[in-house]
MIDOSE-1310 file (N, C-alpha, C; in nm, 2 decimals, decimal comma, always signed):
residues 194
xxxx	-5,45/+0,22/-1,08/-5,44/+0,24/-0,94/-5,52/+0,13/-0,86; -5,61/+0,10/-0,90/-5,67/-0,02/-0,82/-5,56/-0,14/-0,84; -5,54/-0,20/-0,92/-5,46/-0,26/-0,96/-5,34/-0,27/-0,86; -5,30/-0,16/-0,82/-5,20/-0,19/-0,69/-5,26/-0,21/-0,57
xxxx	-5,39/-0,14/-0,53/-5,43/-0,17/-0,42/-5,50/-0,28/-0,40; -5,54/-0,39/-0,53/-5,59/-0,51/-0,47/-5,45/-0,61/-0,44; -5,34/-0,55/-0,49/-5,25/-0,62/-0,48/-5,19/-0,63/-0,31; -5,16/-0,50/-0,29/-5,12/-0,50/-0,15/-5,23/-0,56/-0,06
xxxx	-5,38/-0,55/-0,07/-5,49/-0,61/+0,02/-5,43/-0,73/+0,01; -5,41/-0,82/-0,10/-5,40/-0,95/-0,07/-5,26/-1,01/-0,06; -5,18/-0,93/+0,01/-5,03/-0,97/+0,10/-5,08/-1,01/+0,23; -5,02/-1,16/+0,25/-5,04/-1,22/+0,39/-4,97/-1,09/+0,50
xxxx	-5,03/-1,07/+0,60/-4,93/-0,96/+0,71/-4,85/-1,05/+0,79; -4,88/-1,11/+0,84/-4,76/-1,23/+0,92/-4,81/-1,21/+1,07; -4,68/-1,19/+1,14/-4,73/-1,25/+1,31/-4,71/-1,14/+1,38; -4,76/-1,06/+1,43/-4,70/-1,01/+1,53/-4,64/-1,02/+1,67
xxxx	-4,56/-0,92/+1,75/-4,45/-0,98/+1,78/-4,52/-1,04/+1,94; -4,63/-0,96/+1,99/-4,73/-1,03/+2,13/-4,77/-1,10/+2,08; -4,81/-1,15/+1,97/-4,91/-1,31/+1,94/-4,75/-1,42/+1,92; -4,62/-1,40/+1,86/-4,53/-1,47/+1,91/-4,46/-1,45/+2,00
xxxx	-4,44/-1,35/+2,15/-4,45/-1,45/+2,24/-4,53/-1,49/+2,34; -4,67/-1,50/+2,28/-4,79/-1,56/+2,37/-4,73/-1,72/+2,32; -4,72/-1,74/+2,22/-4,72/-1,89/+2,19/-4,58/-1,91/+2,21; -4,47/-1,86/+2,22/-4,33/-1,93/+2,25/-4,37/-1,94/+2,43
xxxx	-4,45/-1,82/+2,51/-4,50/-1,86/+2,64/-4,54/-1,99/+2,69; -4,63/-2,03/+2,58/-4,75/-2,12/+2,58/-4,65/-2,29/+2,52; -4,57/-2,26/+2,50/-4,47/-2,38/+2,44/-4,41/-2,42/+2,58; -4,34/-2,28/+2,57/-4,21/-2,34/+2,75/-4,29/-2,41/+2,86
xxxx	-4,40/-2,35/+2,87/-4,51/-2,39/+3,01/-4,52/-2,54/+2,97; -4,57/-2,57/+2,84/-4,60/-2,73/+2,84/-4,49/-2,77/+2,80; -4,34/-2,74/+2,73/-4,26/-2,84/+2,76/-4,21/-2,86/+2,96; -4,27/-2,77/+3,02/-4,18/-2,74/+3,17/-4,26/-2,90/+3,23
xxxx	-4,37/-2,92/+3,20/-4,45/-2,98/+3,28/-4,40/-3,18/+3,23; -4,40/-3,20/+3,14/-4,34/-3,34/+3,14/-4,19/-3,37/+3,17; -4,10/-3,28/+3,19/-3,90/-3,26/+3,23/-4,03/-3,23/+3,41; -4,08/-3,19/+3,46/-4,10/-3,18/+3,61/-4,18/-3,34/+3,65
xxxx	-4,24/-3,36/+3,57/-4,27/-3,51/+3,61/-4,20/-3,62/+3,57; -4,08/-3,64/+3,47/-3,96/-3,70/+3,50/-3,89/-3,69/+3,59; -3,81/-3,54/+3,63/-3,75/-3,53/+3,73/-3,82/-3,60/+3,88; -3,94/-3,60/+3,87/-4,02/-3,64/+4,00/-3,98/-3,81/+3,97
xxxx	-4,02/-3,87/+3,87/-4,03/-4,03/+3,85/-3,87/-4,05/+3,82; -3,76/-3,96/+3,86/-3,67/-4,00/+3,80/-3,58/-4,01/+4,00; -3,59/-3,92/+4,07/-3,61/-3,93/+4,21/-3,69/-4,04/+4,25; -3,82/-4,08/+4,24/-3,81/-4,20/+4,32/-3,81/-4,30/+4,29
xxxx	-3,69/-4,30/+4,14/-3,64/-4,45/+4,10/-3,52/-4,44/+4,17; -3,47/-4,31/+4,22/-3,32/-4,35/+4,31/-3,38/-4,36/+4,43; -3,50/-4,31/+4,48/-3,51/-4,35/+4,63/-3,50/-4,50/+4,65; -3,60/-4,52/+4,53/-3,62/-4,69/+4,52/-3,50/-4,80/+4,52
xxxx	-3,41/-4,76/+4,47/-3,31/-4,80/+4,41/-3,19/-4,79/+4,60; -3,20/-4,69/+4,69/-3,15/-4,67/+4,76/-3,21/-4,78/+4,91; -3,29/-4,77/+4,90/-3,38/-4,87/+4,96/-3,36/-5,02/+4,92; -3,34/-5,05/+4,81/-3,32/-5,18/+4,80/-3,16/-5,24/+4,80
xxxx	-3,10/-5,09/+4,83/-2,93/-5,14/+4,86/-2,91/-5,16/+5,03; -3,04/-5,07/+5,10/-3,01/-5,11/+5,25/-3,12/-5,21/+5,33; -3,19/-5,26/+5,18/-3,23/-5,42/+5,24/-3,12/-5,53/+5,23; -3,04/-5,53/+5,09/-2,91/-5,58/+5,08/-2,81/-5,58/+5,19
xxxx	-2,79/-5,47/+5,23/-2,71/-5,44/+5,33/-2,71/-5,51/+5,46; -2,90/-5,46/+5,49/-2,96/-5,55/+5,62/-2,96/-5,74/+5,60; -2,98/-5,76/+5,45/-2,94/-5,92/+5,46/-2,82/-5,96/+5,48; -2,70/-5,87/+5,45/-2,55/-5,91/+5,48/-2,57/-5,91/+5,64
xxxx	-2,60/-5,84/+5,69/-2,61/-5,77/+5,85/-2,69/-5,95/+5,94; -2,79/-5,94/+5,87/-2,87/-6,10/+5,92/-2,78/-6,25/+5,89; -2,71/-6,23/+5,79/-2,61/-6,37/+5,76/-2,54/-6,35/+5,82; -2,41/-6,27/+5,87/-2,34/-6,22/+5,92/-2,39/-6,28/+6,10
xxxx	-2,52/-6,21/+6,18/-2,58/-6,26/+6,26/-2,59/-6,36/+6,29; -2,64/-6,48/+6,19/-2,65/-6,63/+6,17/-2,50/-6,72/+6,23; -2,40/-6,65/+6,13/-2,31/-6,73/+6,11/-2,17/-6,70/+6,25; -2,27/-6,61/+6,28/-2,13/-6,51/+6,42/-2,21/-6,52/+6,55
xxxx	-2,24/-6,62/+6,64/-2,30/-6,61/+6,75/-2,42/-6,55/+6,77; -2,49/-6,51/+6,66/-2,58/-6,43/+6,70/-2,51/-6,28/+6,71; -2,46/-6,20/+6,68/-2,45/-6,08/+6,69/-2,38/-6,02/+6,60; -2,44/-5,87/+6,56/-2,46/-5,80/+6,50/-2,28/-5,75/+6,44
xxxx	-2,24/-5,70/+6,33/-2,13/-5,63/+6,31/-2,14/-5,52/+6,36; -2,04/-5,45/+6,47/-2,08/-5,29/+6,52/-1,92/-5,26/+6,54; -1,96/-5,15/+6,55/-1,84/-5,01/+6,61/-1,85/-4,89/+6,67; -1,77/-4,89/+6,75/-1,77/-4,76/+6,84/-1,75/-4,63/+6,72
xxxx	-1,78/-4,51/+6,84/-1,80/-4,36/+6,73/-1,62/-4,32/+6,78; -1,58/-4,36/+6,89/-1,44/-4,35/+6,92/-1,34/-4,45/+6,89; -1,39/-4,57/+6,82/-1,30/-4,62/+6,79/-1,25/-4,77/+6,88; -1,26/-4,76/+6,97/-1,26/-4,85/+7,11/-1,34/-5,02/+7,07
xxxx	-1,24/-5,09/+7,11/-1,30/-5,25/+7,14/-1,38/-5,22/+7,25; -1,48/-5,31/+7,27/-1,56/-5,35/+7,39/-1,62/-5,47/+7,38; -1,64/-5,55/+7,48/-1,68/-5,67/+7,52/-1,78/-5,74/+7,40; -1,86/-5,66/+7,32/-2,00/-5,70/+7,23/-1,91/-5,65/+7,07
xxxx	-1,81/-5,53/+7,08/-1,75/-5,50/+6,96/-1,60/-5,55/+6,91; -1,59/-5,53/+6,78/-1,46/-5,64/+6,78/-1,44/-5,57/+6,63; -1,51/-5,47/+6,64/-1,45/-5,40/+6,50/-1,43/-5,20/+6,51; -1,32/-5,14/+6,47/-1,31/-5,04/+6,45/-1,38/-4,86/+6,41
xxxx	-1,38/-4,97/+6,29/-1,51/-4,85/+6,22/-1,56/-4,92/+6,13; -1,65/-4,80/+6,03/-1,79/-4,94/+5,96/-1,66/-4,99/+5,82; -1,51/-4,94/+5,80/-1,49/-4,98/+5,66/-1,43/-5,12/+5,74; -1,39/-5,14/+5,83/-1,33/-5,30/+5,89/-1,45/-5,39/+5,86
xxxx	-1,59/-5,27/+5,90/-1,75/-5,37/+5,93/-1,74/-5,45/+5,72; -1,72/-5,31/+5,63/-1,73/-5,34/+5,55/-1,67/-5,44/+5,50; -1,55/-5,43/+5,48/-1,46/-5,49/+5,44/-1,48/-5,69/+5,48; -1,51/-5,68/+5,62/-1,59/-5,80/+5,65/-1,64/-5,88/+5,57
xxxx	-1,76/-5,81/+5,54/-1,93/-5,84/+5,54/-1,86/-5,89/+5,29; -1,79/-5,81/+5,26/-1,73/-5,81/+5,17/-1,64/-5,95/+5,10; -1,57/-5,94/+5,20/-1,45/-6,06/+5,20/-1,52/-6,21/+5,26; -1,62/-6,20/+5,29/-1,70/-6,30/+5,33/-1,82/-6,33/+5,25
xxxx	-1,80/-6,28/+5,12/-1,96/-6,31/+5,03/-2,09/-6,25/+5,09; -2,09/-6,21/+5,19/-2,21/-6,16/+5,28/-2,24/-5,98/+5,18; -2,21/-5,98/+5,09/-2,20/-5,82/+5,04/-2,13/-5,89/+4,86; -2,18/-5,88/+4,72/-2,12/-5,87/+4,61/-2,02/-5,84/+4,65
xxxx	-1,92/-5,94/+4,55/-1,75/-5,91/+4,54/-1,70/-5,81/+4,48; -1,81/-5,77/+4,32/-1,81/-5,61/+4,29/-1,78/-5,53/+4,38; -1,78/-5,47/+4,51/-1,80/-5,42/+4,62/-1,65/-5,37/+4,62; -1,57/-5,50/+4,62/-1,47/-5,54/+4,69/-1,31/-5,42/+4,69
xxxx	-1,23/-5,36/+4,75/-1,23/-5,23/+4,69/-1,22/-5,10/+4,68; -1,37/-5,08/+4,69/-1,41/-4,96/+4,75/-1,47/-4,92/+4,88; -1,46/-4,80/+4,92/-1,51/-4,76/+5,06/-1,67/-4,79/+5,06; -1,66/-4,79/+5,15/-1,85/-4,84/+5,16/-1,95/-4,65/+5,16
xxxx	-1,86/-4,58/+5,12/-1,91/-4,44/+5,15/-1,85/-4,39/+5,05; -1,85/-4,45/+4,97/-1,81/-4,38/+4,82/-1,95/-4,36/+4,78; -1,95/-4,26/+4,72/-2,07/-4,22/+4,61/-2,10/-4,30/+4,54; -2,26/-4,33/+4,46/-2,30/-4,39/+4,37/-2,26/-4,53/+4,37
xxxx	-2,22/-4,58/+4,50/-2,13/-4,71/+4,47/-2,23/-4,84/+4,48; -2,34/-4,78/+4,60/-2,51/-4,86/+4,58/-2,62/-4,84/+4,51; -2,60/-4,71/+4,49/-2,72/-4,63/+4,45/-2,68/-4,50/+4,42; -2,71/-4,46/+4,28/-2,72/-4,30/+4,23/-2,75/-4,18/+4,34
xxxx	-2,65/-4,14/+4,31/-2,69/-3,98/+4,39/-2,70/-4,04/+4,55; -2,64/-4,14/+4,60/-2,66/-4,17/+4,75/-2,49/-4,21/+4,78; -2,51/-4,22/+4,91/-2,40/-4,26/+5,00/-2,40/-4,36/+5,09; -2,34/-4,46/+5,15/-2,40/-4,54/+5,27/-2,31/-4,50/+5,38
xxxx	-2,41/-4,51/+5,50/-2,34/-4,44/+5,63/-2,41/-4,56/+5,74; -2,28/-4,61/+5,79/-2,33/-4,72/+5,88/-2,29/-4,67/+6,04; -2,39/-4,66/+6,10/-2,41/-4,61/+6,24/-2,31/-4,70/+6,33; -2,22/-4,59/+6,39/-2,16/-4,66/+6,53/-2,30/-4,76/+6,63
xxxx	-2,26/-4,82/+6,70/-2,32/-4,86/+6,80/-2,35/-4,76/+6,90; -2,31/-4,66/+6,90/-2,33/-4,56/+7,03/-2,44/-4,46/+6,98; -2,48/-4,49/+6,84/-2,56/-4,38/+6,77/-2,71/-4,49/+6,76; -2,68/-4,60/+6,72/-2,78/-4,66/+6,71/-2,84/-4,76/+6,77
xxxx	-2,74/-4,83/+6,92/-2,81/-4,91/+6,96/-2,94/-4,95/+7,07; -2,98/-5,02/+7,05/-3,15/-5,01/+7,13/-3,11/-5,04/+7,28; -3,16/-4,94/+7,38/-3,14/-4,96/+7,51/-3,18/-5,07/+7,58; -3,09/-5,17/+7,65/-3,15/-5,32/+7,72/-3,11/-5,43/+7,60
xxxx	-3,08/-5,35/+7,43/-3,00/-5,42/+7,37/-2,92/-5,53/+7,36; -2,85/-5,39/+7,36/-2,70/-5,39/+7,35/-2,62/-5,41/+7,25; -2,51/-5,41/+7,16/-2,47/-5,39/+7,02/-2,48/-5,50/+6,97; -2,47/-5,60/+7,06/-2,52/-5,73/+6,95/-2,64/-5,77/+6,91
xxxx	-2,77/-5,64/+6,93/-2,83/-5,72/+6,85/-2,90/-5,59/+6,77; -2,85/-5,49/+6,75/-2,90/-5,38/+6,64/-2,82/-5,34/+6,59; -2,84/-5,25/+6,47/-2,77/-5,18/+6,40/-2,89/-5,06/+6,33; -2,80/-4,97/+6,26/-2,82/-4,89/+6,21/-2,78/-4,83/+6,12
xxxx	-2,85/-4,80/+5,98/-2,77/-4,78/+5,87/-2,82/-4,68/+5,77; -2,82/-4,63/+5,69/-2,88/-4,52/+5,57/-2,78/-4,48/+5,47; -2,88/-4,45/+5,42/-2,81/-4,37/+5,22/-2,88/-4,23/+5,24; -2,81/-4,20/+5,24/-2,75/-3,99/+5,21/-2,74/-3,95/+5,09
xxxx	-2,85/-3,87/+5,09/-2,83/-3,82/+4,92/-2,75/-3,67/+4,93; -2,60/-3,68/+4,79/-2,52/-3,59/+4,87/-2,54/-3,47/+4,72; -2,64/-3,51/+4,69/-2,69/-3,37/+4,59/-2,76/-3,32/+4,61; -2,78/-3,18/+4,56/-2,87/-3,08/+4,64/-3,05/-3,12/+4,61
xxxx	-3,10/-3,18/+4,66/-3,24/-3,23/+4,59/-3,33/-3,17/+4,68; -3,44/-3,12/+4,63/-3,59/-3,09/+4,71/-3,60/-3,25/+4,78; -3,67/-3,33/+4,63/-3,72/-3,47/+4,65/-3,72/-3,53/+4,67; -3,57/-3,63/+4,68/-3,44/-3,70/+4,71/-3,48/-3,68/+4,89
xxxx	-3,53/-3,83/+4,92/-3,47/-3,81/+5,12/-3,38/-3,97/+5,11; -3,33/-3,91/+5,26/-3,25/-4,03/+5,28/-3,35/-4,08/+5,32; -3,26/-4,27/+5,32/-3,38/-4,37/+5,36/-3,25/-4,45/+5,50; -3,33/-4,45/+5,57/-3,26/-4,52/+5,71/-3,29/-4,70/+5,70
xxxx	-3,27/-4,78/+5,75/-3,28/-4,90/+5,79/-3,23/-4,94/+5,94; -3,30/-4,96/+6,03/-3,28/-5,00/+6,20/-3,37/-5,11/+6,21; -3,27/-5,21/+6,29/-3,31/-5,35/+6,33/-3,39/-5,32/+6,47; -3,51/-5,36/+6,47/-3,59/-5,34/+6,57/-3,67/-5,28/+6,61
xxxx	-3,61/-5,14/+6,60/-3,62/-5,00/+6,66/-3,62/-4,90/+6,59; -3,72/-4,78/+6,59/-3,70/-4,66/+6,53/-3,60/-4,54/+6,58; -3,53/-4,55/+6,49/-3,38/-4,46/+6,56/-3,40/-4,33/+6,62; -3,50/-4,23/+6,61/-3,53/-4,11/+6,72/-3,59/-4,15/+6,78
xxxx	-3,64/-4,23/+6,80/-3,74/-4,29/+6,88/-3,65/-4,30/+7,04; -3,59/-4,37/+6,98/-3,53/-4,46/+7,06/-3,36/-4,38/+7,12; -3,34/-4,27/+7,00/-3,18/-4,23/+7,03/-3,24/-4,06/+7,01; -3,37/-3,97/+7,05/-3,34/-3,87/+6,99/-3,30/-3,75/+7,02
xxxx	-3,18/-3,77/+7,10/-3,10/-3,65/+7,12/-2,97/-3,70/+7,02; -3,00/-3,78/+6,98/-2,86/-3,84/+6,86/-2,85/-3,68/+6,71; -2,71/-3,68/+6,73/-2,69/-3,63/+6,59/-2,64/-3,69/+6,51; -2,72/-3,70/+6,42/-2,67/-3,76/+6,30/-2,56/-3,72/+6,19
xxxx	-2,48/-3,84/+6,13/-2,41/-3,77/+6,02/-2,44/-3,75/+5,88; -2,40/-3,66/+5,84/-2,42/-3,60/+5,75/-2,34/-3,62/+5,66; -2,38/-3,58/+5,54/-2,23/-3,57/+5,40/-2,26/-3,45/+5,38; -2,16/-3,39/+5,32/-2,21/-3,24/+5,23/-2,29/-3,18/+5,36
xxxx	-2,36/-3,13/+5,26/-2,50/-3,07/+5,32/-2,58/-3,12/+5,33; -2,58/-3,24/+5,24/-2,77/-3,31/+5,29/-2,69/-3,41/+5,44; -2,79/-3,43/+5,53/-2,81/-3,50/+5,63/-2,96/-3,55/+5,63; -2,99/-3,57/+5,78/-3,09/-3,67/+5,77/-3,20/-3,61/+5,77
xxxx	-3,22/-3,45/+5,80/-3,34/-3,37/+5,81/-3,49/-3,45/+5,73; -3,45/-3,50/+5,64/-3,63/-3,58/+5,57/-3,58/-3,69/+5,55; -3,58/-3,76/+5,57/-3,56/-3,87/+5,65/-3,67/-4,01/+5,65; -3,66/-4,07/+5,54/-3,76/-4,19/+5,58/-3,68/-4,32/+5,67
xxxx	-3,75/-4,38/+5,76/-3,71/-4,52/+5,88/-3,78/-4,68/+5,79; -3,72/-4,73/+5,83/-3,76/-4,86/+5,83/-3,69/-4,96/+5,86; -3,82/-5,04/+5,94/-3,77/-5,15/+6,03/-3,71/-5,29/+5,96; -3,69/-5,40/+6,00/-3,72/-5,49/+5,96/-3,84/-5,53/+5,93
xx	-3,93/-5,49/+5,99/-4,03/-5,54/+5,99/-4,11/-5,49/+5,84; -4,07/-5,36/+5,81/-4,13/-5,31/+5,71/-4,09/-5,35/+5,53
């Protein structure tokens, strides 16, 4: 009789079932935490990335300037020539700034509001003249322009670029356009200057 009961004392018992899932708990928590600080560094490699397609943008916008009297590519929100405008809408602006080396020939093609076509997870939306230009202006010498992020993101903001001027500043009863559902609600500006 002893003989069996030293036997069963020395059987390992194993895990029980709250001590496995205290530690499958204790796993998910610390895998959650490095996928949350990618997803964070992985957002503002597209912000970053979105921003440096509407400095691109603003350099075609400045050569374009140089080489055209001094004034800006613009277009009305209705569509209309006027005395300072001489283009339609922004895909004529595009198409331009495109067929003129003022913009990679990769470009060439595609709608300037195609997805992903600057920047992951963004859009480019180039401001009529009547949305963005600075009062005492006048269209030849501003513009206005941003990347719209058209996925559902907390972190993801759009980034604007305005020559001169801060665009609520200066327009803020303006509605802005939107894609989808994201629009410009968070919203970072930047000037030339910046």
């Amino acid at each position: 009789m002893r003989s069996r009961e030293r036997n069963t004392q020395n059987v390992p018992r194993g895990y029980s079932l709250v001590e496995m899932l205290i530690v499958t708990a204790l796993i998910v928590i610390l895998a959650t935490i490095p996928v949350a600080l990618l997803r964070r560094s992985r957002e503002k490699t597209y912000e970053a990335e979105a921003l440096k397609s509407l400095r691109m943008m603003a350099l075609a916008y400045e050569n374009y300037y140089a080489q055209h009297g001094h004034k800006y590519p613009n277009y009305r929100s209705d569509g209309q020539y006027a005395a300072d405008i001489e283009y339609q809408s922004a895909e004529q602006i595009w198409d331009h700034l495109v067929r003129f080396s003022l913009l990679p020939r990769q470009y060439s093609g595609f709608p300037h509001d195609r997805r992903d076509l600057l920047a992951r997870g963004y859009v480019l939306s180039i401001y009529p003249v009547d949305y963005g230009a600075v009062p005492g202006m006048g269209a030849r010498n501003t513009y206005a322009m941003a990347m719209i992020p058209y996925e559902d993101s907390i972190a993801r903001k759009a980034v604007a670029i305005v020559q001169g001027q801060r665009f609520f500043s200066i327009y803020p009863t303006a509605v802005p356009r939107s894609v989808g559902e994201a629009g410009l609600y968070s919203l970072t500006i930047y000037t030339m200057a910046d």
